[in-house]
N, C-alpha and C positions, 0 to 999 in steps of 0.2 A: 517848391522854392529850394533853389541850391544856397549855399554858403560859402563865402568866399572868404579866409582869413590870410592876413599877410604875416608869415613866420617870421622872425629874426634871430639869429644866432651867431656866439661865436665859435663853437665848436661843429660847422657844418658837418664834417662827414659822422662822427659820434653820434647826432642828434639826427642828422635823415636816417641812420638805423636804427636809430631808438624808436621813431615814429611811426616808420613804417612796421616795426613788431606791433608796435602798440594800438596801431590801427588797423594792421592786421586781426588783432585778438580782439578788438571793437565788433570789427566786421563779423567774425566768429561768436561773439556773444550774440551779435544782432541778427545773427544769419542774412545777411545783406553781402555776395561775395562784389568786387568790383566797383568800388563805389566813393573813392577819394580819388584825388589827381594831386600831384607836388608838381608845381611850375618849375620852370628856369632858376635859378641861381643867380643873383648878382653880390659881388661881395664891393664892401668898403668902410674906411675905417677900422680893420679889424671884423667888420659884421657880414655875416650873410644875409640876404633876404630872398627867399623867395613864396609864392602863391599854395596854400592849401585849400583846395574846392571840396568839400563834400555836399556827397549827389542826395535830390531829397528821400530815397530811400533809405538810407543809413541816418538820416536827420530827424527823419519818422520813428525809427525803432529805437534810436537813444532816447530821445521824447518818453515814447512809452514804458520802455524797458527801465530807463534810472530818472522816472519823472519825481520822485520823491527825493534824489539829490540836487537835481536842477534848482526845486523850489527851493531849498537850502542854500542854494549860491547866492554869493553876494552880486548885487545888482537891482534895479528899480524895475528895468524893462525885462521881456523874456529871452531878447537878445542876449544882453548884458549877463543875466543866468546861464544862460546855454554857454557861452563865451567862455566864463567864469568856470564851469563845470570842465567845458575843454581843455583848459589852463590846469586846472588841479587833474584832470587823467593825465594829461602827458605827463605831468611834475610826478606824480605819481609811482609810474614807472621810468623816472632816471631821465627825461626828457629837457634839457634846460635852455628851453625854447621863450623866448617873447609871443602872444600871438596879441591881433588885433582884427577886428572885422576889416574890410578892404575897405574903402572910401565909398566905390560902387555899388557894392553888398547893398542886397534890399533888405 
């Protein structure tokens, strides 16, 4: 199962380098090379949005690897956790991203 979340921001280009380090050094923790996609761009109002897909091998070795902070995320479901967890690693490192699951997202 992939994950689809929808980004939103106002400092687009700051925040796609921030992300892309930071999911860089994801992928490097998880040994999983290759395995996120950033959609297209659309901006308005001030905001940018666009698609963050991660593939289910990097979705697999977060699970495992930081399963003890997931369950610590606020949330009821395990979506909601995993979400919540993504939200606090970008912010983390310098990230000041909105995310949200996509509508589609299974």
């Amino acid at each position: 199962m992939q994950i689809v979340y929808e980004v939103s921001t106002t400092q687009y280009d700051e925040d796609k380098i921030c992300m892309i380090k930071a999911l860089s050094h994801l992928q490097t923790l998880c040994e999983t090379p290759d395995t996120y996609q950033l959609g297209e761009s659309t901006s308005r109002f001030g905001w940018t949005f666009f698609s963050l897909l991660l593939k289910p091998n990097l979705i697999t070795q977060i699970e495992e690897k930081f399963s003890d902070m997931i369950n610590q995320s606020k949330g009821r479901t395990n979506d909601e956790k995993f979400t919540n967890f993504m939200i606090d690693f970008f912010h983390s490192r310098g990230c000041k991203i909105k995310l949200k699951l996509a509508p589609d997202a299974d």
